[in-house]
N, C-alpha and C positions, 0 to 999 in steps of 0.2 A: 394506479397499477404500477408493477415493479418492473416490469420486462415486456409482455406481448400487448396486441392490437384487440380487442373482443371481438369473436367471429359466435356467429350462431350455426348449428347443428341441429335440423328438424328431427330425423329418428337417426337411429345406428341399430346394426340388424345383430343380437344378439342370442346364441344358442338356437340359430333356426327361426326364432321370435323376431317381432318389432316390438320395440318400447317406444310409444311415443304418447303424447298427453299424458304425462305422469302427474300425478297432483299437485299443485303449486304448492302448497302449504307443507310449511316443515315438518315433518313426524304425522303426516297424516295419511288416513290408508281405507280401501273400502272395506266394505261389512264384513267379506269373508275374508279382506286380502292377509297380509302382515302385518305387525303390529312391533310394537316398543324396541325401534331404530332404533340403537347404541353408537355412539364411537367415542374411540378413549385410545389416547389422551386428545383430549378437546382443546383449546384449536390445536392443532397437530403444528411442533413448530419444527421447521428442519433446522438446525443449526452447524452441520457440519459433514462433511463430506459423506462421512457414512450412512449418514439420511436417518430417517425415524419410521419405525414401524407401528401402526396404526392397527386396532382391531375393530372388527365392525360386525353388530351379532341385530339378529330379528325375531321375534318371533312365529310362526307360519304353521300349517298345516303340513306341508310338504316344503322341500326344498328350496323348489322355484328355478328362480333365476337375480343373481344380483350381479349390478355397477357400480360404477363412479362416473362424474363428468364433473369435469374440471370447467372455470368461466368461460375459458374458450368454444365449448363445446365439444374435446376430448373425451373419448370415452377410453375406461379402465376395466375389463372385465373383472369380475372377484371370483373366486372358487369357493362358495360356501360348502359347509362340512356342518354334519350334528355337536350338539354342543350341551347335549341334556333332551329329557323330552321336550319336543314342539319347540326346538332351541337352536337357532344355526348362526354359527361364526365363518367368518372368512377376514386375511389379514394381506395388508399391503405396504412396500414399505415407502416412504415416499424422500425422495432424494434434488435437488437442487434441480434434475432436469424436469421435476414435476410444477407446475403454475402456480405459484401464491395465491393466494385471494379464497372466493366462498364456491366450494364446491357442494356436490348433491350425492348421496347414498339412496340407489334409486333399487327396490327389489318389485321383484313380480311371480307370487307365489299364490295356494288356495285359490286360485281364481278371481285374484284383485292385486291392486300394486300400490305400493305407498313408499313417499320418499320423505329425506331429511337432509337440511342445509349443515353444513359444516365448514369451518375454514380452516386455513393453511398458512403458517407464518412463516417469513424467515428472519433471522432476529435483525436489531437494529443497534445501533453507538450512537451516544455523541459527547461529542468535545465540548468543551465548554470554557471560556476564561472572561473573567471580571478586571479590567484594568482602569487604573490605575490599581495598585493594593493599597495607597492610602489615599485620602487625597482631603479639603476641606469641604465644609459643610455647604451644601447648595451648589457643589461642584458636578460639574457631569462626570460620568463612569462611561467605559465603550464596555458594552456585553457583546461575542461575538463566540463561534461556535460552528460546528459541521453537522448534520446528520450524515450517515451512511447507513446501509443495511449491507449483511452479507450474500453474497451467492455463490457458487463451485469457483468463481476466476476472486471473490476476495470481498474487501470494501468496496461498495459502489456508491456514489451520491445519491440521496434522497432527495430529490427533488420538487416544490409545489405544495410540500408538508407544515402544516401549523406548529411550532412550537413555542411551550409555554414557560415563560418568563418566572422563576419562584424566587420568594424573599425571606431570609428568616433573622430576625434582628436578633440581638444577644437577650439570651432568657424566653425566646418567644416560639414560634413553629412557623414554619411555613406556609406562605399565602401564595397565589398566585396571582400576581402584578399588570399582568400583560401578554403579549404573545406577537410571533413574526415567525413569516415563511421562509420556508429557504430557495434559496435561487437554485439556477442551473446547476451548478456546483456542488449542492446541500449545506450551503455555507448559510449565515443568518449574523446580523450584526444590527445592534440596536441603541440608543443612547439612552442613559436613566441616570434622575438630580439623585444624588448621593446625600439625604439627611439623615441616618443612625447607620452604625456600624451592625453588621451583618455578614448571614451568607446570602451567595445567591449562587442559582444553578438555574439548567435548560429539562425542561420536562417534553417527553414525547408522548402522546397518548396509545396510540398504538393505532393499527387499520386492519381494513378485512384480510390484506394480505402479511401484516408484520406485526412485530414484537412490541409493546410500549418498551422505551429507555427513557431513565432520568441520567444526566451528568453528574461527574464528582462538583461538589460544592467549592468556592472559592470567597475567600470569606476577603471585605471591605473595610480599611478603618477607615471614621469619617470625624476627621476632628477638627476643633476651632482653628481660627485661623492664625497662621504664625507668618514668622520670617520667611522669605521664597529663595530657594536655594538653584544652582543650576551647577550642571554637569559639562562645562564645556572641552574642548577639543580632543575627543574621545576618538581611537581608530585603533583598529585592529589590522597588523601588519608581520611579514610583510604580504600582499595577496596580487596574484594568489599565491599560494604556499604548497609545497608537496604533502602529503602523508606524513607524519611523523618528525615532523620537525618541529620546531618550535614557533609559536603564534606569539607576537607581545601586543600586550591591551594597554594601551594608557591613555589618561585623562585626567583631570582638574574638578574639583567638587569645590565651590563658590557659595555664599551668602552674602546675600544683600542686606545690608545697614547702612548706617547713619554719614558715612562717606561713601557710598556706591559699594560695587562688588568688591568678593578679598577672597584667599582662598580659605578654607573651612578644616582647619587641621584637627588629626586624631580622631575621624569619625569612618564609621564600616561603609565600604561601598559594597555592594554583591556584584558581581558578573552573571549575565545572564546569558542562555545560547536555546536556538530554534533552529534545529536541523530544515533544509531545504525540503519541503514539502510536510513540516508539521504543521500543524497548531497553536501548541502551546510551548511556552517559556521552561526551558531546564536552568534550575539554580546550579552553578559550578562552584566558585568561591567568593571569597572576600576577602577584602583589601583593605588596613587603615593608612588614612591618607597620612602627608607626613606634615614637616610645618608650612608649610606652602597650600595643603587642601591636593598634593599630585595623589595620583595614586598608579599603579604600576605592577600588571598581573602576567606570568608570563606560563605558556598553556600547550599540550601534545595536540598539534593538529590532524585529527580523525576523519570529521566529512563535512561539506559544506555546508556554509548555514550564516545565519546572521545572528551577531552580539552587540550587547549593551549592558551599560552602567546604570544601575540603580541603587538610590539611596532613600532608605526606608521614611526619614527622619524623626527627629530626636531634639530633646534639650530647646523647644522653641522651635525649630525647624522643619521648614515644609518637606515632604516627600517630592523630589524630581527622579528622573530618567532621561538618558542620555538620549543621543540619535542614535538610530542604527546604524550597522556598517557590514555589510556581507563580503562574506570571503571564502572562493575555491578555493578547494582542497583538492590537489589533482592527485592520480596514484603515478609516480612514475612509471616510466617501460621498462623492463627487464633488459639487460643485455644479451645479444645472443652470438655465436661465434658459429662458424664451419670448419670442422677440424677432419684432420686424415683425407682431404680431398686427391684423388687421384686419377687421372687419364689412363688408361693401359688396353693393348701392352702399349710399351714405346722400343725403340720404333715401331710403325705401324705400316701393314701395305698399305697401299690405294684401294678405294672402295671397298675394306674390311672394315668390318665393325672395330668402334672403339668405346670401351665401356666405363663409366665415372661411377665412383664409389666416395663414400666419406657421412661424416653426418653432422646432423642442426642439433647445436645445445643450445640452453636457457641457464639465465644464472635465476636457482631460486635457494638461498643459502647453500650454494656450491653450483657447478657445473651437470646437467644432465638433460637427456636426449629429449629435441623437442617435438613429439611426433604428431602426424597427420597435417603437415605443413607444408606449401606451395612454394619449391625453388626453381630458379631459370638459371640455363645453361646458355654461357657464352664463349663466343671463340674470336680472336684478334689474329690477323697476322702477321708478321714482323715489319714493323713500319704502318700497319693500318690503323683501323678502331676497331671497338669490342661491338658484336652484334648479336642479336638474341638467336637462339639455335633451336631450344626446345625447353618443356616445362616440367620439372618432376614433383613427385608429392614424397614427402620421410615417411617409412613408416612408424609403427607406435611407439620404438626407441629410437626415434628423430634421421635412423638411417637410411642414406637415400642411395639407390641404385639406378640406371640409366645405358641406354647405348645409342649410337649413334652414327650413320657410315664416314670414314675418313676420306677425307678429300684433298687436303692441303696442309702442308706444315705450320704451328701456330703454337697459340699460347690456349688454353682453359682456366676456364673458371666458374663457378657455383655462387648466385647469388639471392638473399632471400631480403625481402622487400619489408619485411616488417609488419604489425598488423597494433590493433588497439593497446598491445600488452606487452609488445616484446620488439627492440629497437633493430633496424637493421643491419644486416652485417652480410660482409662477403667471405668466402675462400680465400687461398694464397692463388696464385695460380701455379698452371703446371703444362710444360714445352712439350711437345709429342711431337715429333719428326715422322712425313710420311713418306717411305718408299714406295718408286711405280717401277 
């Protein structure tokens, strides 16, 4: 199940009626009851917020009475309506807060009652990746991959689900190899010997309450065995890195021969990147290395994530990948200033109000008002420290208003403390002299 606990429901008291003991049997009905239970579209899949509407038609003598009851034991009343002679439809539409799984279309009409099992999907994804992309013969491959199903808040993990391992060598079709569950997470990882070049993907069958999904395919080369090459001292720097700055990728692409390691000049490396919380691998560029086997990629840093070097190989040459190396991306703060800050009046009596005015900008390509923001008012007196007085909020154009009773002569000021986005910043201050 996707979401709830199964609870039973004996009757639910409908139209004045009880419906209880309704037939077990799908589409079945007494002598005189109703007859030939419809619903369309079969299984009813909701895939998106606006939900999917459902029609559900009987046959009968008279009208009756019709339901729904969901696994839980929820009941739906339905409004059936004519639909033709001895023909009656009623429509529902069902949306993300209704129960996945196998539901009942339960009528009671002519003086008998017959029902029919139906179910209710929500769809399903999964990811899917085949790594290495090449490798040799008799080598292991890691297969590894997510289910998730959708519902109103998004992706959710699929959990405790069988999925099926498919294979399809060049020139051939698709078998199914094997299979593995997904854990808490709807994650699934599995090892398999790599002997012919192929695709492979993740198959879901589908359940009472959800969608079958198959994965996109990722195809394997599997070839004889060459020279072993390696990627060494690869780093992604510098990290962490702001937004929009520049990222440098460098690293060494190496083969092994007849005097040990050397570096591998003139051949592609790719760069690869997996944003933090994906999956699967995004190809960026490529790089040939130089006489040395360096190679040297330099990148707009966007969102965090971990990269790596990969070489396909080529001319004799094994396929390696580098180590990983993950790097924040952090977004800096904004700058923010308090301009036009002012005490007034000045002079001021004793125990009259004194009123501060002024307002909170933000730098977002230029200067402008930062509103519905939390600043504090403070006051020093000559030769003291500064001490907190009270708290104001800007309004929607960042401008902040306040009063206060006057009590002593001194200095002000306006200070705003900063928040995830925007750096802090004070006022100037400003001298108020108070007469008594």
């Amino acid at each position: 199940m996707l979401k709830r606990i199964q609870a039973a429901i004996a009757a639910v008291v409908m139209g004045g009626a009880v419906l209880v003991a309704l037939p077990a049997a799908a589409g079945a009905a007494t002598a005189a009851g109703p007859s030939a239970l419809t619903v369309s579209p079969s299984p009813v899949v909701v895939s998106a917020g606006s939900g999917t509407t459902a029609t559900f038609t009987y046959k009968a003598s008279d009208r009756g009475a019709a339901r729904l009851v969901d696994r839980d034991g929820r009941v739906v009343l339905l409004r059936p309506t004519p639909a033709g002679y001895g023909v009656y439809s009623a429509k529902y539409g069902f949306t993300f807060d209704d129960e996945p799984g196998v539901w009942k279309l339960q009528v009671r009409a002519g003086g008998g009652t017959a029902s029919k099992e139906f179910q209710v999907h929500w769809t399903t994804d999964l990811d899917f990746d085949a790594a290495p992309d090449v490798v040799d013969r008799g080598d292991r491959i890691k297969l590894t991959g997510a289910l998730t199903f959708r519902d109103g808040d998004g992706p959710q993990a699929y959990d405790g689900q069988r999925v099926d391992i498919a294979f399809k060598p060049v020139g051939g079709s698709y078998s199914r190899v094997g299979s593995v569950t997904t854990d808490r997470r709807g994650r699934f990882s599995v090892y398999q010997k790599a002997d012919r070049t192929g695709w492979w993907r993740a198959e879901f069958a589908g359940a009472t309450d959800a969608e079958p999904a198959t994965s996109d395919s990722d195809r394997v080369d599997v070839k004889a065995a060459v020279s072993r090459t390696r990627i060494t001292g690869f780093d992604a720097s510098p990290e962490p890195v702001d937004v929009g700055d520049t990222l440098r990728l460098r690293g060494r692409l190496e083969i092994s021969g007849f005097a040990g390691w050397s570096g591998y000049p003139g051949r592609g490396v790719k760069i690869l990147f997996k944003p933090a919380g994906g999956y699967s691998w995004q190809y960026v560029t490529t790089d040939r290395t130089d006489s040395h086997g360096r190679f040297a990629v330099d990148v707009t840093a966007e969102v965090s994530g971990t990269w790596r070097a990969q070489f396909e190989g080529t001319g004799g040459a094994a396929y390696t990948a580098s180590a990983t190396d993950y790097v924040t991306v952090s977004v800096p703060r904004a700058g923010t200033r308090v301009v036009q800050f002012n005490a007034s009046p000045e002079p001021v009596k004793y125990r009259k109000y004194l009123t501060f005015t002024g307002q909170l900008q933000v730098w977002d390509h230029g200067w402008e008002g930062y509103g519905h923001q939390k600043v504090t008012v403070w006051f020093k007196k000559p030769g003291g420290s500064w001490h907190y007085v009270k708290t104001l909020w800007t309004n929607g154009s960042g401008k902040l208003w306040g009063k206060t009773t006057a009590s002593a002569s001194g200095y002000w000021k306006v200070v705003f403390a900063g928040n995830g986005e925007a750096r802090p910043s004070s006022s100037g201050t400003d001298w108020v002299r108070v007469k008594r």
